[in-house]
C-alpha positions in Angstrom: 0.0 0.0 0.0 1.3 3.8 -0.9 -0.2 6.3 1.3 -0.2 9.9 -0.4 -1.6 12.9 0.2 -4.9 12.5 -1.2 -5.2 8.8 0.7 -7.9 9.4 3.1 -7.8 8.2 6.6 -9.5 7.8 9.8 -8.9 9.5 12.9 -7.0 6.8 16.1 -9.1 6.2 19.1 -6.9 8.2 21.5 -4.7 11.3 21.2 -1.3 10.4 20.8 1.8 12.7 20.3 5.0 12.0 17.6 8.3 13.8 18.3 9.0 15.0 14.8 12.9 14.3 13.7 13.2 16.6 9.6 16.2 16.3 10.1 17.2 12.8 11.8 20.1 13.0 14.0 21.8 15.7 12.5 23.1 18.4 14.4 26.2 21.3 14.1 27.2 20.4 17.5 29.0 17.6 19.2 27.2 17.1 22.5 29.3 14.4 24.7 26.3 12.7 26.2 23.9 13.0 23.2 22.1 9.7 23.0 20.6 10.4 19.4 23.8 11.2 17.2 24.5 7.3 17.2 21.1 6.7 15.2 23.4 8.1 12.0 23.9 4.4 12.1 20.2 3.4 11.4 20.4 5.5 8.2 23.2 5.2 5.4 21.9 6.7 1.7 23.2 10.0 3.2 19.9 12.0 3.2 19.1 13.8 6.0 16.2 15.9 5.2 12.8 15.0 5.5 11.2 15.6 1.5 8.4 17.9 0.7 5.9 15.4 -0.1 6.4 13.0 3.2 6.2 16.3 5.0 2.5 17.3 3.3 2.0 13.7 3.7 2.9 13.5 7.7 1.1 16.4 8.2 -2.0 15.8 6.8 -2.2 12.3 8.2 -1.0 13.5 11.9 -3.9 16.3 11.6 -6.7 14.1 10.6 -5.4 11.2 13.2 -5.8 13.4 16.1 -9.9 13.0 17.8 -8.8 16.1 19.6 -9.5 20.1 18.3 -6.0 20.5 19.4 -2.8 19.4 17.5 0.4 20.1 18.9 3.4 19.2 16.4 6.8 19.3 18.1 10.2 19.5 16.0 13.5 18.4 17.4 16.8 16.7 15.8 19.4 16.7 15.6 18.8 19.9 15.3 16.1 21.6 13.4 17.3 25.0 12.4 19.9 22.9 10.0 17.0 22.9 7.6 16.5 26.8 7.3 13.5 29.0 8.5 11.5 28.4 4.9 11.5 24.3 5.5 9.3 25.5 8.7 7.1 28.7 6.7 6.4 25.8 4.2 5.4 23.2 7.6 2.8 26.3 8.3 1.5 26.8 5.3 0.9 22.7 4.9 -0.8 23.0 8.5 -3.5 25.7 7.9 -4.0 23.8 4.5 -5.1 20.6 6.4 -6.3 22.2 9.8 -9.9 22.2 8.9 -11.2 23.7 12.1 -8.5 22.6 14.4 -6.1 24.5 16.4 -2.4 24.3 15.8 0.4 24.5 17.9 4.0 24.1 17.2 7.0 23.6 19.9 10.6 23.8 18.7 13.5 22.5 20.1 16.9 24.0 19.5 20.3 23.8 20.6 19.8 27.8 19.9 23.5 28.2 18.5 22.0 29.1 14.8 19.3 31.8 15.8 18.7 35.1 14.4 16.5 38.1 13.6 14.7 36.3 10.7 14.2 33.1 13.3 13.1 35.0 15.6 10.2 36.6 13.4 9.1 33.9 12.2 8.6 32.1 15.8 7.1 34.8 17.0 4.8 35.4 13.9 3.7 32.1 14.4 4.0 31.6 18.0 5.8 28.7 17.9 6.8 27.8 21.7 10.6 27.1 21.5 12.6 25.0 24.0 16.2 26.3 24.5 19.1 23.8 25.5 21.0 25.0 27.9 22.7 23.4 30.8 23.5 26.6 33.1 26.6 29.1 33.2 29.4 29.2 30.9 31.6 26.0 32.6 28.7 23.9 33.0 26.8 24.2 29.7 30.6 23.8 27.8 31.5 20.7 30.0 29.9 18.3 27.5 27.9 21.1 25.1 30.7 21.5 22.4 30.8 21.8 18.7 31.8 19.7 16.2 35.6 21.1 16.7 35.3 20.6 20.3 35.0 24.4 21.3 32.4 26.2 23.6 28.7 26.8 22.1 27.9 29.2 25.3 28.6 32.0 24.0 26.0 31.8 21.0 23.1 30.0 23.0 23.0 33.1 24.8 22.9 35.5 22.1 20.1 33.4 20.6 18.4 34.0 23.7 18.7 37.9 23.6 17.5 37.7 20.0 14.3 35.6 21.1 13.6 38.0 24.1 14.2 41.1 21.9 11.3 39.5 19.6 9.1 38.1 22.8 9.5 34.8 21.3 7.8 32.2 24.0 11.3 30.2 24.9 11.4 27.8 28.3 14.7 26.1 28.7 15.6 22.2 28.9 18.7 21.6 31.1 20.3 17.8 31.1 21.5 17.0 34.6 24.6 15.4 34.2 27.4 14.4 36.2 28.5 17.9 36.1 25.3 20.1 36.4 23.9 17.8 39.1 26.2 18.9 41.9 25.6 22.6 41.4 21.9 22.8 41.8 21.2 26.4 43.2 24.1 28.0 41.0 22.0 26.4 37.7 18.9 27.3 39.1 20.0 30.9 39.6 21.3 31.2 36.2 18.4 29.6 34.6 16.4 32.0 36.6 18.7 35.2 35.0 18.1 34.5 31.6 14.7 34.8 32.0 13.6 31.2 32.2 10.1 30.8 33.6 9.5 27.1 32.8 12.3 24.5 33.4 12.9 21.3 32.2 15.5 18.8 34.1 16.4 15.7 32.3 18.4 13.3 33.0 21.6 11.6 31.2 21.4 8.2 31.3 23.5 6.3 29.3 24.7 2.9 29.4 28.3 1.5 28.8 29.4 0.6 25.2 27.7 -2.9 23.8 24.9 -3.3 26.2 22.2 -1.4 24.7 23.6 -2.4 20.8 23.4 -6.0 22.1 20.2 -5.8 23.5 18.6 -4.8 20.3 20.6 -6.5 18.0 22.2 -3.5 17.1 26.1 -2.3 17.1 26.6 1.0 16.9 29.2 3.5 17.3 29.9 4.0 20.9 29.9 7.8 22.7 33.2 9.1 23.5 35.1 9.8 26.3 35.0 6.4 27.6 38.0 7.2 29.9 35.4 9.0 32.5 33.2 5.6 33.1 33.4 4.6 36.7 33.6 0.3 37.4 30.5 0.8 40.2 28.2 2.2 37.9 27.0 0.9 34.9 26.6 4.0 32.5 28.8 6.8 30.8 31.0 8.9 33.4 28.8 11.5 32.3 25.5 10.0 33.4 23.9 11.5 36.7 24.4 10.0 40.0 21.4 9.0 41.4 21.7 10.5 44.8 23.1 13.6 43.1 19.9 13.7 40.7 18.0 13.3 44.1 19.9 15.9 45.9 19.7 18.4 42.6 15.9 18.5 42.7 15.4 18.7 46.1 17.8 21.6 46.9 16.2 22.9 43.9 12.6 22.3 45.9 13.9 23.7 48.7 14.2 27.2 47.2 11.4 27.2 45.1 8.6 26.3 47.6 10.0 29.3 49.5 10.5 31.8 46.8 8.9 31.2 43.1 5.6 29.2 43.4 3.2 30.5 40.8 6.3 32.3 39.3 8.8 29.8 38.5 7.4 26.4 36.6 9.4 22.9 37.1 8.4 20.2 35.0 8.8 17.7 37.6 7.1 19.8 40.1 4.1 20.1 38.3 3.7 17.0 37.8 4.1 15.5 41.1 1.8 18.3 42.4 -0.6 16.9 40.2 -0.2 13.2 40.9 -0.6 14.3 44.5 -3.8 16.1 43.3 -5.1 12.4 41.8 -4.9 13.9 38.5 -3.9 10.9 36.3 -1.4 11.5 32.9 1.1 13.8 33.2 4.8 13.1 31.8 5.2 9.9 30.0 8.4 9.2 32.3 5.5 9.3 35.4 2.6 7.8 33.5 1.8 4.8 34.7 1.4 3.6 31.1 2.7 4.9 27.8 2.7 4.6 24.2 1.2 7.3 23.3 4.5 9.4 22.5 6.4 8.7 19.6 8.8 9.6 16.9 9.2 10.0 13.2 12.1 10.0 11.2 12.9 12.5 8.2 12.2 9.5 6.2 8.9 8.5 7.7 9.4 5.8 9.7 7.7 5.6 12.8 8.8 4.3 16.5 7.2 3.4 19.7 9.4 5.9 21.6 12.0 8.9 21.1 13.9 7.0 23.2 13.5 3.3 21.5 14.7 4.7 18.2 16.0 0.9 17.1 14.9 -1.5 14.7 12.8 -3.6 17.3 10.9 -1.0 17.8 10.3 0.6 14.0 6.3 0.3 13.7 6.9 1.0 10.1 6.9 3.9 7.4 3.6 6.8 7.0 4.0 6.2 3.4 3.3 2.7 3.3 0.9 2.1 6.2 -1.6 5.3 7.5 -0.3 6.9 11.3 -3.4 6.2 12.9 -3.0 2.6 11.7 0.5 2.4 13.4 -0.1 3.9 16.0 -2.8 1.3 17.2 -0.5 -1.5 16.1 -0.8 -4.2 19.0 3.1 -4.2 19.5 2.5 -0.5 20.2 -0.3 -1.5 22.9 1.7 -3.8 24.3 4.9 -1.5 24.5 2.7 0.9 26.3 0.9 -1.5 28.9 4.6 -3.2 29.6 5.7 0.1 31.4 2.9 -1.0 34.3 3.6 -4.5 34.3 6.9 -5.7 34.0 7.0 -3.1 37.3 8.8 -5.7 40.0 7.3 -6.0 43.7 9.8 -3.9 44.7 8.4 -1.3 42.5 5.0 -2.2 43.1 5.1 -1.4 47.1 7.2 1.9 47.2 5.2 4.2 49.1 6.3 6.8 46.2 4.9 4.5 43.2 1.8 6.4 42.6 3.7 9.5 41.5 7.0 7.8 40.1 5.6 4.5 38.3 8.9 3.2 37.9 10.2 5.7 35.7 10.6 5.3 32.1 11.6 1.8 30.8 15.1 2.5 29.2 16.2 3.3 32.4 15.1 0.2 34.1 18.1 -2.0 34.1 19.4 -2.3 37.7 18.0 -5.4 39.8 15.7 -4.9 43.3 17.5 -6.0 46.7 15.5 -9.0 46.0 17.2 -9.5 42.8 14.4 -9.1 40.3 15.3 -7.2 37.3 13.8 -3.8 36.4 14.6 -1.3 39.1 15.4 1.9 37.3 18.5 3.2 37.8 17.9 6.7 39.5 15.6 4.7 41.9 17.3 6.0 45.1 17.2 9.4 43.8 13.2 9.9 42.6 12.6 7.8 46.2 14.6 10.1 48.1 13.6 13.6 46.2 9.4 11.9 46.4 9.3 11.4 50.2 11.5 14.8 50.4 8.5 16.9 49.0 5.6 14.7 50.1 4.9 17.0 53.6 4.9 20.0 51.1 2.7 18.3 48.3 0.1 17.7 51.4 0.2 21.2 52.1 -0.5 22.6 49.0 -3.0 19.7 48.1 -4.4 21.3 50.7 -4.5 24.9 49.9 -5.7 24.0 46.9 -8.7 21.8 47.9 -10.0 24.9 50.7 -9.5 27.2 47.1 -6.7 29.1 49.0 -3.8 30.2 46.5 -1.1 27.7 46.1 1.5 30.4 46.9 0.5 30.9 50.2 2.8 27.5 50.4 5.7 30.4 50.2 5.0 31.9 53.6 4.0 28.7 55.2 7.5 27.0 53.9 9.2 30.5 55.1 8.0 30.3 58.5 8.8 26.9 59.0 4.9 25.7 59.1 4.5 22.9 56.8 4.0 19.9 59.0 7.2 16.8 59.1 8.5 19.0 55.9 12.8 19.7 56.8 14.7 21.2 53.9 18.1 20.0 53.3 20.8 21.6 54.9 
C-alpha cells in the first residue's frame, strides 16, 4: 500500500503525540552525552532531510489522526534549524491547508546556537513555543555542550536568547543534569532564573556503557566518546547522573522554590508530582503509569514506539506505506505501552512513592531490586529520596488547593517553617 496525500484516513481512538525528527540526527554540534547522534547508524543513503511530499503527507495524516480540536506538532533533531527557517514557513502553510477547524500548535526545540532576527520573526509570527538547550553558566553548559571542533557553544546560546527575548518569542529552557550540572543545583537554578527562564525542564543523562544497549537490540553502533570517564561501580557513561546527586539536585532545587517562586517559577517535575498528588492521572510519559502514546518519526517517515527506543525492534513502520493512525494502534505498540505498568517488580509495586514515580521510564530500568528481580530503574534512590522529600509540602499545597486558597500561600507557610514533618536539606 502507498499512502499519499490524497489517501484518506480515519482519525485513532486516543490522542497520541509524535516527536518530529526533519532532520534525523543531525546536528552542528557535538554534544558528549547525546544519545541520538548514534542513530546516524540506522540510516546510510546520506539523506538527511525529511522531503516535501512526506512532509505534506505527515502532516496531513498527523492532523486528521488526532480526535482532539487541538494538535500540537513538536520539532527536534538533531537539530532543526539545520533545515532553514523556509522548510518550517512551508510546515505552516501545509498545516493551515489541512487544519480544517483545528487549532495548531507548534513547539521547537533547539540547541539555539544558529538563531537570528529572521528566526526569531518567524517564531514569533507564528508563536511557535521554542525550547532552549542549555545546561546553566558558561563552565557547565561547555562541559559536555561543544561543537563539532570541540569548542564552547555558550557563547552563541546566549545571544540566541537575547534575540528571542528582543522578539518576545515564548522560549522555556531544557537543562540535562549530568554528572556535572547535578552537583551545582542552586548556582544552575540561579542562572536559569537570570536569563529569564520561567518554565524548566530537568532531564536526565542516562547512558549505558558501550555494547549493552547495541546487544540488547541487536544493534552495534558506534559508541559515545570519552569512555576514559566511566566509573567500574556504575554501569553507565562517566557522564550520566548519580542517582543520589539527581535526588539531591531536585530537592535543593525544591527547597528554594517552595519558599520563593511558586506561581512564578514552573518545574516540569514539580508540576507534575503536584498533580499526581492532586489524583490527577497522565502527566509526563516518564511518570505515566502507562505509555505509548508518544512517539517519533524520522525525516524518512518511519515511525517508532518511543524517542527514546529509536532501534529496529521497535520501528512500527513507514507513514507512506501504512496510514499513522494505523501504526499507532499497532498491537506491538499497545503492548509496549501497557509493559511500562507491568513488567513493574514487587519492589516497584510497594514503594510508598509509586503512585507519582511508576517506575520511571523503561530505558532506564536496568538495575535489579534487593531481592534480585530485574527492572529497578537506575535513579531509583534518587526519585525515592527527592518523592518522600517533598511529600509533607505536596500535602500542604493539596491542601491549599482543595479549601480554594492560593497555592503560593505554600511560600510563607514554607518560610515560616509551618509545613507539618517538611525539613529542607541543609
Amino acid at each position: 500500500m502507498t499512502v499519499s496525500p490524497q489517501t484518506p484516513t480515519r482519525q485513532a481512538r486516543r490522542p497520541f503525540h509524535v516527536m518530529t525528527k526533519p532532520i534525523g540526527p543531525i546536528c552542528n554540534l557535538d554534544c558528549k552525552y547525546c544519545f541520538y547522534l548514534e542513530k546516524e547508524a540506522l540510516y546510510t543513503d546520506g539523506k538527511w532531510r525529511m522531503a516535501p511530499e512526506l512532509l505534506e503527507n505527515y502532516i496531513r495524516q498527523y492532523i486528521e489522526a488526532q480526535p482532539n480540536q487541538q494538535v500540537s506538532f513538536a520539532w527536534q533533531g538533531g537539530e532543526p534549524t539545520l533545515l532553514g527557517v523556509d522548510f518550517f514557513r512551508n510546515a505552516v502553510r501545509l498545516q493551515k491547508k489541512y487544519a480544517n477547524g483545528k487549532e495548531i500548535e507548534n513547539a521547537f526545540q533547539t540547541n539555539a546556537t544558529l538563531l537570528d532576527d529572521e528566526w526569531a520573526v518567524f517564531l514569533k509570527e507564528h508563536d511557535f513555543l521554542v525550547g532552549v538547550s542549555i545546561d546553566g553558566p558558561r563552565e557547565l553548559h561547555d562541559h559536555y555542550r561543544v561543537d563539532k571542533r570541540g569548542d564552547s557553544s555558550f557563547d552563541r546560546v546566549m545571544k540566541s536568547i537575547e534575540v528571542l527575548q528582543r522578539h518576545d518569542v515564548r522560549f522555556n529552557t531544557l537543562t540535562c543534569l549530568n554528572r556535572a550540572t547535578a552537583k551545582k543545583p542552586l548556582e544552575v537554578y540561579r542562572f536559569l532564573k537570570g536569563i529569564g527562564s520561567e518554565f524548566m525542564q530537568f532531564i536526565p543523562i542516562v547512558e549505558r556503557r558501550p555494547g549493552q544497549q547495541a546487544k540488547k537490540w541487536g544493534l552495534d553502533l558506534a559508541s559515545p566518546q570519552d569512555g576514559q570517564e566511566d566509573e567500574e561501580d556504575l554501569p553507565v557513561f562517566g557522564w550520566s547522573v548519580r542517582p543520589d546527586d539527581f535526588g539531591e539536585f531536585y530537592s535543593r532545587i525544591f527547597d528554594r522554590w517552595i519558599q520563593k517562586d511558586v506561581g512564578r517559577i514552573y518545574v516540569q517535575l514539580f508540576e507534575t508530582a503536584f498533580s499526581k498528588w492532586l489524583g490527577i492521572p497522565g502527566g509526563i510519559c516518564v511518570h505515566s503509569e502507562t505509555c505509548g502514546d508518544a512517539l517519533a518519526i524520522e525525516h524518512g517517515g518511519d515511525l517508532y514506539s518511543c524517542d527514546h527506543f529509536v532501534y529496529p525492534q521497535y520501528k512500527l513502520g513507514n507513514i507512506s506505506e501504512t496510514p499513522l493512525a494505523e501504526l499507532v494502534e499497532l498491537p506491538q505498540q499497545r503492548k509496549f505501552g501497557q509493559d511500562k505498568r507491568d513488567t513493574l517488580p514487587k519492589y516497584c509495586r510497594e514503594c510508598e512513592v509509586r503512585f507519582v514515580c511508576n517506575g520511571g521510564c523503561p530505558k532506564d530500568r536496568f538495575l535489579h531490586t534487593p531481592d534480585g528481580e530485574p527492572g529497578l530503574h537506575y535513579l531509583c534512590a534518587g526519585y525515592r529520596a527527592f518523592f518522600n522529600h517533598i511529600a509533607p509540602a505536596m500535602k500542604a499545597m493539596t491542601e491549599l488547593y482543595r479549601r480554594r486558597q492560593a497555592i503560593s500561600d505554600i511560600m510563607q507557610l514554607a518560610r515560616s517553617k509551618r509545613i507539618p514533618s517538611y525539613k529542607p536539606l541543609k
